[in-house]
C-alpha positions in Angstrom: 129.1 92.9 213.6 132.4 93.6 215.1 132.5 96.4 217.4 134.1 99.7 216.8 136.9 100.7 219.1 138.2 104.8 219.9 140.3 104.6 216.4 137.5 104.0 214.3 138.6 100.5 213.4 137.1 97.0 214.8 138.3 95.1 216.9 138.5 92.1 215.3 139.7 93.8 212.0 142.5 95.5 214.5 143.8 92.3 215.6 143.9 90.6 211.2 145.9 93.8 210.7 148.5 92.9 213.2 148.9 89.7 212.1 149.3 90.7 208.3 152.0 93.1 209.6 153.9 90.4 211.8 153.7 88.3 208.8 155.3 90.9 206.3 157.6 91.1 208.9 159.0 87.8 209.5 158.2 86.1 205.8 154.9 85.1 204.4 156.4 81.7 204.2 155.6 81.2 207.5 152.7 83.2 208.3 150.6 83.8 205.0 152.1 81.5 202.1 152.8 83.7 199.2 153.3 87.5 198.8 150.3 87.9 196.7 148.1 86.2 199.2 149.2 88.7 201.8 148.6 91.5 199.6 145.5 90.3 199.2 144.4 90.1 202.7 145.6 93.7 203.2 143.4 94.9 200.6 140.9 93.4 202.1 141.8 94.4 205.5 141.9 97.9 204.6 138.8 98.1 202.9 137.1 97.1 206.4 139.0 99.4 208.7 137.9 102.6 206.5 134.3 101.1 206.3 134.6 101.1 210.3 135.3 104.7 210.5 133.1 106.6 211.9 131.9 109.6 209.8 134.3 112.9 211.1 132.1 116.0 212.1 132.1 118.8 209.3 133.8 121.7 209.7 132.4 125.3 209.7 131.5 126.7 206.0 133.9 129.3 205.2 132.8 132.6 204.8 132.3 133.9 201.1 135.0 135.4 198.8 134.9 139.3 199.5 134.0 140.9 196.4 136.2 142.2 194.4 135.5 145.4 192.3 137.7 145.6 189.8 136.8 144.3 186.3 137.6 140.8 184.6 140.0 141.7 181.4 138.5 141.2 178.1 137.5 137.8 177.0 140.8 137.5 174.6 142.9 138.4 177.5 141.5 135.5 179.4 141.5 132.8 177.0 145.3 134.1 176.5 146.1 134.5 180.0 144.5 130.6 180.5 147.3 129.8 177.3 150.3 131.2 179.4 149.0 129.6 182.7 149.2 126.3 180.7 152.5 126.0 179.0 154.5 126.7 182.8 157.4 124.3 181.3 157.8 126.3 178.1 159.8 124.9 174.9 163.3 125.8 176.4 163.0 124.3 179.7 164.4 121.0 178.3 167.7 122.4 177.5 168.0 121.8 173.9 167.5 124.4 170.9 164.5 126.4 171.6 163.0 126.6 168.0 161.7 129.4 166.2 158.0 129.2 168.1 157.8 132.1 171.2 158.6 131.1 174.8 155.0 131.8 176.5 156.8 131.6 179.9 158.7 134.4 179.2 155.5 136.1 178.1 153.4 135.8 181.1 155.0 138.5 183.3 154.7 140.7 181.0 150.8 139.6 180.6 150.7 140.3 184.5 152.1 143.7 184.6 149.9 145.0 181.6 146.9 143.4 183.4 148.1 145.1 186.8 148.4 148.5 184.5 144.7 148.3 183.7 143.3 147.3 186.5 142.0 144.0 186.3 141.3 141.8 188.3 142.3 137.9 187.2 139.3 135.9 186.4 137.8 134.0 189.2 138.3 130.4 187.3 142.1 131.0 186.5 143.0 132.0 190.5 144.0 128.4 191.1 146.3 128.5 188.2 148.0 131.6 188.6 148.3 130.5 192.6 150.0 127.5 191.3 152.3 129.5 188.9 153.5 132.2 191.4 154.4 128.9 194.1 156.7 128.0 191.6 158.1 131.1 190.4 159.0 133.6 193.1 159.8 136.3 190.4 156.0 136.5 189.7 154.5 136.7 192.7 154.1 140.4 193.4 152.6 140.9 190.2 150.3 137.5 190.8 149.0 137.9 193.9 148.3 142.0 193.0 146.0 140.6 190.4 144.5 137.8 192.4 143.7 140.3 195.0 141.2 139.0 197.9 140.0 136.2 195.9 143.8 135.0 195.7 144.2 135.7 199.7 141.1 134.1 200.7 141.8 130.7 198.4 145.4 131.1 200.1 143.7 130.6 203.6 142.4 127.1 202.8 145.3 125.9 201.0 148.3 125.5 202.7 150.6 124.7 199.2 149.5 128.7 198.6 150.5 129.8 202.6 153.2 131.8 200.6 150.2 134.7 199.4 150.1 134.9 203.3 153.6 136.3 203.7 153.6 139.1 200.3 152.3 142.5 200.5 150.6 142.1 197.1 147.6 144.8 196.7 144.4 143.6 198.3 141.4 145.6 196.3 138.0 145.7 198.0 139.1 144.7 201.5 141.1 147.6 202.8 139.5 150.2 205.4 138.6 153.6 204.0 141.6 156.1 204.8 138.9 158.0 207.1 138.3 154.7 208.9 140.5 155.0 211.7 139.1 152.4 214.0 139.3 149.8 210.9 142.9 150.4 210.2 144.0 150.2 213.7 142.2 146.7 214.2 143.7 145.4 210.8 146.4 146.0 211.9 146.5 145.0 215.5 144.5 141.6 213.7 145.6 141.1 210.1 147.4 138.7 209.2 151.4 140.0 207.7 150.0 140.4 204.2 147.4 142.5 205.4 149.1 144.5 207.4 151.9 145.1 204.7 149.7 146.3 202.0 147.8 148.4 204.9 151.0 150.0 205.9 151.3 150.8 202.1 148.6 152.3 201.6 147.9 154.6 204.7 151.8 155.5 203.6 150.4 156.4 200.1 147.8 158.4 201.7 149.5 160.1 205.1 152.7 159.5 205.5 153.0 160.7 209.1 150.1 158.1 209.6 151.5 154.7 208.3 154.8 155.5 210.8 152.7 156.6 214.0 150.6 153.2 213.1 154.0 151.4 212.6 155.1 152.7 216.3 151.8 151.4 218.0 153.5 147.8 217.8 156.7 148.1 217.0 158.2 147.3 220.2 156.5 143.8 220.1 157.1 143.2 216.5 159.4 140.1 215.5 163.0 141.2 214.6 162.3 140.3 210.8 158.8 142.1 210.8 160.2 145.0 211.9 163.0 144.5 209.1 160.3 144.7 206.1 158.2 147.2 207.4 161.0 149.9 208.1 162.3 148.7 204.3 158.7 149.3 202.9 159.2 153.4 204.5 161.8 153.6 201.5 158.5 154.2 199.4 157.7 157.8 199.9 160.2 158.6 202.2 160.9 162.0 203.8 161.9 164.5 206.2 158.7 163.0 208.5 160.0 160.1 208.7 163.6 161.2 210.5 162.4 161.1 214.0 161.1 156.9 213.8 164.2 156.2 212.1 166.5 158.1 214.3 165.0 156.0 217.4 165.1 152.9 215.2 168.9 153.3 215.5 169.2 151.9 219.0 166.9 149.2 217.8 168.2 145.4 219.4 168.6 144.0 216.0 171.5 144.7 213.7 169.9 144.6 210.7 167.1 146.8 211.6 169.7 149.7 212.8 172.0 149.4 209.7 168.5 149.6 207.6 167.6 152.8 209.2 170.9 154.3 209.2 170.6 153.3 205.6 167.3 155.4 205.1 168.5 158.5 207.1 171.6 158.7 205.1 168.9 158.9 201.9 167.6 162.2 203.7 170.4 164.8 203.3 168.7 167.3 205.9 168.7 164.5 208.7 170.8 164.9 211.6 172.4 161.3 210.8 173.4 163.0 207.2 175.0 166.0 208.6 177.2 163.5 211.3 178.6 161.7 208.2 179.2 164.6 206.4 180.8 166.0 209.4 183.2 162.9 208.9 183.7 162.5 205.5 184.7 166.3 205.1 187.5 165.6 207.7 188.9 162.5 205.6 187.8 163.9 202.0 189.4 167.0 200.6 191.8 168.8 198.2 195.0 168.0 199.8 193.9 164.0 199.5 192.7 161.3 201.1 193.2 160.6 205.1 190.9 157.6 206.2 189.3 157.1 210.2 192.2 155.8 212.0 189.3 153.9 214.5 185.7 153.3 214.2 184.2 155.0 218.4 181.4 154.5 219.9 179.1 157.6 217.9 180.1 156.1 214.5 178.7 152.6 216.0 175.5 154.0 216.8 175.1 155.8 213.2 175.3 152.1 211.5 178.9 151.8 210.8 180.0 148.2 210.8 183.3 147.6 212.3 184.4 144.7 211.3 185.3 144.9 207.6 184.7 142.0 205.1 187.8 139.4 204.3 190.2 141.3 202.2 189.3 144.9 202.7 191.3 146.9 205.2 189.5 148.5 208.3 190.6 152.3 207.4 189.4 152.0 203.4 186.2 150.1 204.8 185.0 152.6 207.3 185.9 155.5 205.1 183.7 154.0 202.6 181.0 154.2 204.6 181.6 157.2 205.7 181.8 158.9 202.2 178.2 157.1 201.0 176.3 158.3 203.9 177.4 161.8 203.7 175.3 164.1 201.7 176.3 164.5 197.9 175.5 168.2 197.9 178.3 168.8 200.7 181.5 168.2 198.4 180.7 171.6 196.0 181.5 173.8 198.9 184.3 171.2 200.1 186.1 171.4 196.6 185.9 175.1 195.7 182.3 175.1 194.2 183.7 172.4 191.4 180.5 170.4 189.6 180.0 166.2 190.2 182.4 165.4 186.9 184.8 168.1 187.7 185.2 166.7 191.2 185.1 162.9 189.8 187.9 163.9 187.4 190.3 165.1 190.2 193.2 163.4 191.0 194.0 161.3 194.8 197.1 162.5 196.0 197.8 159.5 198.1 197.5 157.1 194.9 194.5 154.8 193.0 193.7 152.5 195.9 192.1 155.7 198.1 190.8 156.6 194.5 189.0 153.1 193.9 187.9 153.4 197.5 186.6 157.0 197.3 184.4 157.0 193.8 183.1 153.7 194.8 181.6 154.9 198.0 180.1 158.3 195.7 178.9 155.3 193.4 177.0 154.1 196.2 175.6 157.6 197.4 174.4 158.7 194.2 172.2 155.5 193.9 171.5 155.6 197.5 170.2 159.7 197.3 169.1 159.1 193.6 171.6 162.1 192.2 171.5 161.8 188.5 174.1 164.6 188.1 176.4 162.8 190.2 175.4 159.2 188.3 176.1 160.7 184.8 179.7 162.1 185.8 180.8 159.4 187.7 179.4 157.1 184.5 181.4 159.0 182.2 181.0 158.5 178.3 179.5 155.9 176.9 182.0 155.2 174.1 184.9 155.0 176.2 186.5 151.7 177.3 184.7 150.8 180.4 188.2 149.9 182.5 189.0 154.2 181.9 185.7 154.7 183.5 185.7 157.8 186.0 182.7 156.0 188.8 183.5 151.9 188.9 184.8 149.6 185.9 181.5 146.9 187.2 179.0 146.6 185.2 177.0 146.0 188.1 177.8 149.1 189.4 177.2 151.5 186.1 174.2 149.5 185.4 172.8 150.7 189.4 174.0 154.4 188.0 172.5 153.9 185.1 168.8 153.4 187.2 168.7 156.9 188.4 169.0 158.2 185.1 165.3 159.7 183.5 164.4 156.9 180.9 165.4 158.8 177.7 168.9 159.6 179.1 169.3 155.9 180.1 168.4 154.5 176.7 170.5 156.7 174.9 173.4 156.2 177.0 173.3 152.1 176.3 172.3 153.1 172.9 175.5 154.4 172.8 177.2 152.2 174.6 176.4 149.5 172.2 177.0 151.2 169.0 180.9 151.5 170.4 181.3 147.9 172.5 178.2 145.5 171.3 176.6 143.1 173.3 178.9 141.0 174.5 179.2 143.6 177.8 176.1 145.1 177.4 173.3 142.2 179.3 173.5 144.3 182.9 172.9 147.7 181.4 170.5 146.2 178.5 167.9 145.2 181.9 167.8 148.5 183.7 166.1 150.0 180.3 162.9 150.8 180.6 160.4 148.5 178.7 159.8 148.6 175.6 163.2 149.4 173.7 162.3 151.8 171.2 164.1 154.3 168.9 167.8 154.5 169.3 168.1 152.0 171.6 166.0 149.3 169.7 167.9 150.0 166.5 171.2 149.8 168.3 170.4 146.1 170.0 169.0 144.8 166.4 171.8 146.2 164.5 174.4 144.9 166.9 173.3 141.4 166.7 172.8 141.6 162.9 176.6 142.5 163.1 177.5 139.4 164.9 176.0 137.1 162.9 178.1 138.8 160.0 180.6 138.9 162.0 180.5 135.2 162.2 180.2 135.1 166.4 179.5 132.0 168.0 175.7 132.2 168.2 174.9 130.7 171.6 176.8 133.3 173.4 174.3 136.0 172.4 171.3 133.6 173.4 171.0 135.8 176.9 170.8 139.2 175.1 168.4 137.7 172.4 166.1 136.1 175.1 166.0 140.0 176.5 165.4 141.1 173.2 162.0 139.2 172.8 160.9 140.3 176.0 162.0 144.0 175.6 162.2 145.2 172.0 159.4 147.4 171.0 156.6 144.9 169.3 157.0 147.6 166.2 160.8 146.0 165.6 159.8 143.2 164.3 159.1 144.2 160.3 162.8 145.8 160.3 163.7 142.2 161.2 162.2 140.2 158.5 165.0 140.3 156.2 167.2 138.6 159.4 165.2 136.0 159.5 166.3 134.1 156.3 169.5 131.9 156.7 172.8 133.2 154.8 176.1 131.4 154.3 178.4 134.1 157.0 181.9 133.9 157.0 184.2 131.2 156.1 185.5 130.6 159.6 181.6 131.3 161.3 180.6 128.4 163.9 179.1 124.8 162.5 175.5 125.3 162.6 175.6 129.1 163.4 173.9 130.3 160.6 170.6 128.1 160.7 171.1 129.3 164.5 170.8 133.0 163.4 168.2 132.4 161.3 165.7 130.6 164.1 166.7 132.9 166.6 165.3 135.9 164.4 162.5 134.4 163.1 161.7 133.5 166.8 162.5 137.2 167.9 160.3 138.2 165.3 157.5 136.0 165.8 157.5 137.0 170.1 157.2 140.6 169.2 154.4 140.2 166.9 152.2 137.9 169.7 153.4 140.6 172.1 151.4 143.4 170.1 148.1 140.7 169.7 148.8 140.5 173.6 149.1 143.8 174.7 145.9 144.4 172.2 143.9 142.0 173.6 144.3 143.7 176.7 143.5 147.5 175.9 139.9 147.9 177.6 136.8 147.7 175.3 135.3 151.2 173.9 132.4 152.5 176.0 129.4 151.6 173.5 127.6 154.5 175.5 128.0 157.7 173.3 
């Protein structure tokens, strides 16, 4: 027998395979004869080099799952959560007409969150699979890897396809220390890995918020500049008047980011000493006699977050005043403008003309997200029915639909409700996907009567296919009998679209169909009755 050299392969087997490579090299025709006779010999030749390996010395065992306590879902769920896992591409991913059948892609978050809501666990068999799912679609992860919980993390350890789980800050049941285990949490998190230390910041925050920042401080000096980044954005949970002091320091921090972040969070605190230095400013540019902008941007205004330099197009003066007005408290302008209310104060006119008026309710747009003032949201919204250019706040629908967040559900729902009774759907995608899940009552009667108008109406079907892809995800599962009488085709309008009333009709019967598994879904779900009496 040949011997076996360092590499595992013999000798004399080492030197055939150099001469099999020389000979695809330079022609078989004058090494080897014909390509298939060199193929032949390679086969060969590589069956013998892996027989010459010498066996690799096993690794260590990895250490067992840690448990997880939280309960499987009901068997339904799982056979249905094991459906959605399978059908990733979903009938629409090949472009052409969808069909009438439900879109199970487009189910499966909504299978996640209800799961999440319960408090299960995903079942140990289908943790590959969901794994698998959430590396292909970032939108799912935090929901995926929250119902994977240690399982998921401890599979993502020994696969490096799921190193992604690593990064998240999904919930990790069973393997957190107790909050009266001080010793545990402080090696966590001087040890854990970033997912770890994300969802332990989290919930120490959740528990004592004075505790997850004093943790946060232990390291944050060593910390990479992107680290730090996320965990100062994950203070935005909870935050509060505690919290000034880290934030205040985390103003000189080295990276840019990281200071205009904090600056960010102080300015959400309208006690903090950072909110009282804008006001300071804003006041002194803001007031009844008009509109004067900063004439410079000095050193202090640097240090609260300011960027100097504004973005291609804007001027300096209107960009630093807008930053200046949505930093400074909301609450400061009643006293400022003779004790007037949010709309009041919206409906004023700018002396010095619209372009300090565009500049100015923009940057209270921005505040009244920022500080979460729903009085100041709803005036600077204005009526629903009006045409959205005369709109008091911002024309952008992006921006109403970030007003429209703040509202309390009820308000929000009837507002787009109303909103699409007076302009229909055509304008209405942004605000439709800030509603809170599932559309019921007004709202839901005001989405199916408005696309049961445009089909009348004769409207070229496709461009509704966004809104009614929404719809089967967001109506309330209890639509769908007031929708069986769509669902047949009709002849429309003389001048409707080729094609666009079979469109119609598949479209509603699939609308229909989606809510109805959605109920059998969200049923399967719902936790089995104690038998125990």
């Amino acid at each position: 027998m040949a011997a076996v050299n360092g590499s595992g392969a013999t000798e004399t087997g080492y030197g055939e395979w150099e001469e099999l490579v020389g000979a695809a090299l330079l022609g078989t025709e004058r090494r080897r004869g014909s390509p298939t006779a060199l193929l032949d010999a390679a086969a060969v030749q590589t069956v013998r080099r892996r027989a010459g390996l010498r066996p690799a010395e096993a690794g260590p065992r990895p250490e067992p799952a840690p448990r997880d306590p939280r309960p499987a879902p009901p068997e339904p769920a799982r056979r249905r959560l094991a459906q959605l896992l399978a059908d990733r591409t979903g009938p629409g991913s090949g472009g052409g007409r969808r069909g009438a059948a439900p879109d199970l892609t487009e189910l499966l978050p909504q299978w996640l969150a209800a799961a999440v809501r319960h408090g299960y666990r995903a079942p140990a068999e289908l943790v590959p699979a969901l794994l698998d799912t959430a590396r292909a679609r970032t939108d799912l992860r935090p929901l995926a890897l929250a119902l994977a919980g240690a399982r998921g993390l401890w599979l993502a350890r020994l696969n490096p396809d799921w190193r992604f789980a690593l990064r998240g800050g999904a919930g990790r049941a069973g393997e957190l220390p107790e909050a009266e285990d001080r010793a545990g949490r402080e090696r966590l998190w001087q040890e854990g890995l970033f997912a770890e230390r994300v969802a332990l910041l989290g919930a120490v925050r959740a528990h004592e918020a004075a505790a997850a920042t004093q943790l946060l401080s232990t390291t944050w000096a060593t910390e990479r500049a992107e680290d730090r980044l996320m965990f100062l954005d994950s203070l935005r949970v909870g935050l509060s008047e505690e919290d000034e002091p880290f934030l205040e320091a985390a103003l000189g921090d080295r990276s840019r980011n990281v200071r205009a972040t904090a600056a960010e969070l102080l300015s959400a605190l309208p006690g903090s000493a950072l909110a009282g230095r804008m006001a300071e400013r804003a006041l002194a540019c803001v007031g009844p006699q008009g509109v004067t902008p900063p004439v410079e941007c000095d050193a202090a205004m640097l240090q609260d977050g300011v960027v100097k330099r504004p973005p291609a197009g804007r001027g300096e003066r209107a960009w630093w005043l807008g930053q200046l007005v949505e930093a400074a408290p909301l609450s400061c302008w009643r006293e400022r403008f003779g004790g007037l209310g949010p709309a009041e104060i919206v409906a004023l006119p700018v002396a010095e003309g619209d372009s300090w008026r565009e500049e100015l309710h923009a940057a209270w747009c921005r505040a009244a997200v920022r500080q979460r003032d729903a009085p100041w949201a709803k005036a600077l919204l204005g009526a629903a029915s009006a045409p959205p250019a005369t709109a008091p706040g911002t024309a952008s629908l992006a921006e109403r639909a970030k007003l429209l967040s703040i509202l309390p559900d009820g308000e929000r729902a009837e507002w787009v409700a109303q909103f699409v009774r007076a302009h229909g759907l055509s304008e209405a995608f942004q605000l439709l996907g800030v509603c809170a899940v599932p559309w019921a009552g007004a709202l839901g009667r005001a989405v199916v009567d408005a696309l049961d108008a445009a089909r009348e109406a004769g409207s070229y079907p496709w461009s509704f296919s966004g809104v009614m892809g929404l719809a089967e995800r967001c109506l309330d599962p209890a639509q769908a009998c007031h929708l069986e009488s769509l669902t047949a085709a009709s002849d429309g309008p003389p001048d409707a679209s080729p094609g666009a009333a079979a469109y119609w009709s598949e479209a509603f019967q699939r609308l229909a169909a989606t809510l109805r598994l959605r109920a059998t879904m969200l049923a399967e779900l719902a936790p089995s009755p104690d038998p125990r009496p």
